[in-house]
N, C-alpha and C positions, 0 to 999 in steps of 0.2 A: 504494500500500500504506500503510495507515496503521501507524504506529510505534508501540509503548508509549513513554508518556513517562519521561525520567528521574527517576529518586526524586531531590526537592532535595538529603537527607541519604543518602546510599546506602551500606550497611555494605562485606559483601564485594563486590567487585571482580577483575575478568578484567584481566590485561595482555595487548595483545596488539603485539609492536614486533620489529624485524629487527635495526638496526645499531647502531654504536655510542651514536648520538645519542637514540634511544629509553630506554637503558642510563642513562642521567642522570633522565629521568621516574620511571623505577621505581624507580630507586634513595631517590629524594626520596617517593615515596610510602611505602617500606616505612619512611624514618628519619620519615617523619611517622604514624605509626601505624595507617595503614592495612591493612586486613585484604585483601591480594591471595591470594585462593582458586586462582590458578593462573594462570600465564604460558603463553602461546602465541607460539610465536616460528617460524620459514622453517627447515625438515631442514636437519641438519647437513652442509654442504660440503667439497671438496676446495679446500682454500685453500692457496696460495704453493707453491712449486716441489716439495716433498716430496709431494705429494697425498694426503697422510692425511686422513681427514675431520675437521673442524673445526665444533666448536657457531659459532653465532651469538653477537655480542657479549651480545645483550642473551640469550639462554640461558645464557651462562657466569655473566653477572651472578645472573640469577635462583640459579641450582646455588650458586652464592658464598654468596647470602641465604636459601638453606636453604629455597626455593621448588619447588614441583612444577610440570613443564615439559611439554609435549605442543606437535606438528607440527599439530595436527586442530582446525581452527576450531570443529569441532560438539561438540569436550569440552566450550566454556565453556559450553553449555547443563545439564553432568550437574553442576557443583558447587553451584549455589543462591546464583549471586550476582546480586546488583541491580543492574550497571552494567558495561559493558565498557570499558577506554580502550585506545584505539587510537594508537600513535604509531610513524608511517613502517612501516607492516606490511608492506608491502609485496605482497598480495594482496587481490582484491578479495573484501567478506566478505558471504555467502550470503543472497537475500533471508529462506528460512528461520531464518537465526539473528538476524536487525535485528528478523524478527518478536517472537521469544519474550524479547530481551535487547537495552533500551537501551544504546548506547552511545557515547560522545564522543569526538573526534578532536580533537588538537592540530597544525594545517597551519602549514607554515612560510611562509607570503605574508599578505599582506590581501586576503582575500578578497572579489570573488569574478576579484579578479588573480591569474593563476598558481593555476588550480586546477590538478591533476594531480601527477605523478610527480618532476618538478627543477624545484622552484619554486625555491630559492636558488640553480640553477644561473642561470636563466631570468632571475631577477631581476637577476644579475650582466650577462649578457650584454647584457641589453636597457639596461643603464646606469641602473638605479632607484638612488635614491639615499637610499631607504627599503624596509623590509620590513616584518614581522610577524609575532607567531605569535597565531593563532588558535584557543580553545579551542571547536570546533564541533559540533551534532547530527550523527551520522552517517547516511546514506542510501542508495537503491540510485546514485542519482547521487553521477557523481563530484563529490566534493568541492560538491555543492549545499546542505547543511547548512543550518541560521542557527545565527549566533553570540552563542558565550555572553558572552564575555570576548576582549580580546586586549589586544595589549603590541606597540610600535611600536618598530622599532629601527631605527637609522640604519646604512649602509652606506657607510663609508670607501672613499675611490678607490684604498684598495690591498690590500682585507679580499679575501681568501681566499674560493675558497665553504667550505671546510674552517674557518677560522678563525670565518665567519659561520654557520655551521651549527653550532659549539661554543658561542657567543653567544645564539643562538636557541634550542637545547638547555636552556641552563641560565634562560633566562627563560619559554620554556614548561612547566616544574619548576614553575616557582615559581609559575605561574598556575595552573598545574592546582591544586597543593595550596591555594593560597591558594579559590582558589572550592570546590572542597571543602569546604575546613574553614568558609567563612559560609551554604553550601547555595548549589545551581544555580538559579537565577532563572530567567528565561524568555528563550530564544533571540530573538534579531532575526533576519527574512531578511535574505540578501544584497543590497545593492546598489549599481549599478552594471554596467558590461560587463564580461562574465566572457573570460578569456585562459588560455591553457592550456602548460600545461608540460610540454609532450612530454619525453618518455624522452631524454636526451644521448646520440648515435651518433659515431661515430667523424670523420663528416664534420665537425661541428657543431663538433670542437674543430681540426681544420686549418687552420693559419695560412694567412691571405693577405696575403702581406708589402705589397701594394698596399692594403689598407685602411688609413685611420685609423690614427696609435697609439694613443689612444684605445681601439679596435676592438680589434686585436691585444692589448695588454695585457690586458681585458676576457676574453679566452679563455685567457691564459696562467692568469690566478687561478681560473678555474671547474678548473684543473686535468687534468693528462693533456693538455695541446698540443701539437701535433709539424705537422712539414713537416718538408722532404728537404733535404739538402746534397751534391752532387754524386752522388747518386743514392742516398745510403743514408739512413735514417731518424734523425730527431736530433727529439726530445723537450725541450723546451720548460719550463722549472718553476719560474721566475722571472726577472721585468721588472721594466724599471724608466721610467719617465716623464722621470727629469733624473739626471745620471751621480750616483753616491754612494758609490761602492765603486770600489777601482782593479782588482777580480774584473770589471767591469761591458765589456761589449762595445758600442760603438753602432753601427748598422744602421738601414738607410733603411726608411722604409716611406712611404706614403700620402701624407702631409704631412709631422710631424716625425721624427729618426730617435727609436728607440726603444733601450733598453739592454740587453742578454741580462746577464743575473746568474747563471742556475744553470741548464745544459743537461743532457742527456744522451745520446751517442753511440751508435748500433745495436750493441748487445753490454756495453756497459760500463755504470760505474756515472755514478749521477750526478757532475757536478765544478763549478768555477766557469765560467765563461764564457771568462775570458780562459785558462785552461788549456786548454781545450777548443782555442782560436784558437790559441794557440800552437803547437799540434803540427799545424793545417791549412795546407798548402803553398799551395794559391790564396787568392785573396784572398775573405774569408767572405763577405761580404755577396753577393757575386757566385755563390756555390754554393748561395744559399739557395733554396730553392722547385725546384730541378731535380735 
C-alpha cells in the first residue's frame, strides 16, 4: 500500500496514545503550540479494586488541556488534520486510515531491535545496555517504518523499566517537538536484524532462583516478579547486586547470592525484605521457589 507522505510542516494534528508515558508527548506538544485537532486514546476501564471505570492516563490529560477525546481511530479522519502521532496506542491502526492520514510513531528501542509491544521491557531482560527512542513512519507492518530522528539513551544496571520508560518519555517529547518545529526530513529505512518484543506474560516474569543474578535481578526491574515461598505466592519488587541496606535479605541463586530489598506477601502489602524474613519460621532461602 502506498502511504501519503508526511507534510514536513504539518499544522493540525491527531494524538493518538494509551498510558501514562504517551501523556508526557502531548503534553509537550500542546505547551509547544501545536494545534492537536483531537486525541484518541483505548475506552475507558475498570481500574484498581473499586471497579469504577477509569479514562486512560493520556485521556484524562487531554480533558485536563481542554482537548476533545474519542475511542474511534476513524474520527481522526473527520477533523482535517495533516498528520497523526502515534505514541504507545496500543492498537493496531487500520490500513484504511494510514491511507487517507500520514502519521509518525515514537518507539521506544533502536530500531529495527525490539520492534513490537515491550521493547523496554525486552531491552531490560535481554541485558542491553542501551536503548532509544525512535521518531518513525508509521505502516501496516509492525513497527517497519524508516526513521526520522532518534535519541540514544543509556541503561543503568539498576534503571527500572518504569524509571527507563519515564526517561524515554520525556526524551521522545523532546524529539518529537524538536523535529516538528525545523520540519520532517526524509525517513531512512531500517537497518539491520529486526527482534521482537512480544507482549510480557506472567511466565516471563517468574523467578528462577537457579539463574544468574544477573538474570534474576534483570526480571525483578522489568517489574511485577514473583515465585512461591512454601507454597504461597511472594512478589518480588526490588534487588539488589551487593548488600546496601540493612532492609536487604541475601539468597542464593545461580552463581552469586542476590539481595531481596522490597517483597510482597500473598495478601499483604508491600514491606522490606528483612520484615518480610523476620516473621518467616523456616529458613527463606530454603522456601523459595516451592
Amino acid at each position: 500500500m502506498n502511504l501519503p507522505p508526511a507534510p514536513r510542516h504539518p499544522g493540525r494534528l491527531v494524538f493518538l496514545g494509551t498510558p501514562a508515558a504517551s501523556a508526557v508527548a502531548l503534553t509537550a506538544l500542546v505547551e509547544g503550540g501545536h494545534d492537536v485537532a483531537l486525541v484518541v486514546s483505548q475506552p475507558d476501564r475498570r481500574r484498581g479494586r473499586g471497579g469504577s471505570l477509569s479514562p486512560s492516563p493520556v485521556k484524562a490529560a487531554a480533558l485536563d488541556l481542554g482537548l476533545p477525546v474519542s475511542d474511534a481511530v476513524d474520527d481522526a479522519l473527520a477533523v482535517g488534520a495533516d498528520l497523526g502521532v502515534v505514541v504507545a496506542f496500543g492498537r493496531l491502526i487500520k490500513p484504511h486510515v494510514l491511507a487517507e492520514l500520514p502519521m509518525v510513531n515514537l518507539h521506544f528501542s533502536r530500531l529495527p531491535r525490539w520492534r513490537g509491544a515491550a521493547p523496554v521491557e525486552r531491552a531490560i531482560l535481554a541485558g542491553d545496555d542501551r536503548t532509544a527512542v525512535d521518531l518513525m513512519v508509521v505502516e501496516e507492518g509492525l513497527d517497519t517504518g524508516g526513521v526520522y530522528d532518534r535519541v540514544e539513551v543509556p541503561i543503568g544496571p539498576d534503571d527500572t523499566a518504569d524509571e527507563l520508560r519515564a526517561t524515554l518519555a520525556a526524551a521522545g517529547a523532546d524529539l518529537l517537538v524538536s523535529n516538528l518545529a525545523r520540519g520532517l526530513g526524509d525517513p531512512v529505512p531500517q537497518q539491520g536484524e529486526p527482534t521482537y518484543a512480544h507482549k510480557i506474560v506472567p511466565a516471563d516474569l517468574a523467578i528462577d532462583w537457579t539463574a544468574p543474578a544477573a538474570v534474576i535481578h534483570r526480571v525483578v526491574r522489568v517489574g511485577g516478579a514473583w515465585t512461591t515461598h512454601d507454597g504461597s505466592r511472594l512478589k518480588v519488587w526490588r534487588t539488589a547486586r551487593a548488600p546496601g541496606t540493612p532492609d536487604a535479605v541475601a539468597v542464593p541463586t545461580g552463581d552469586t547470592p542476590i539481595w531481596l530489598v522490597e517483597v510482597q506477601p500473598e495478601g499483604r502489602r508491600r514491606m522490606p525484605a528483612a520484615a518480610w524474613a523476620n516473621g518467616v519460621s523456616a529458613d527463606v532461602a530454603a522456601g523459595l521457589g516451592r
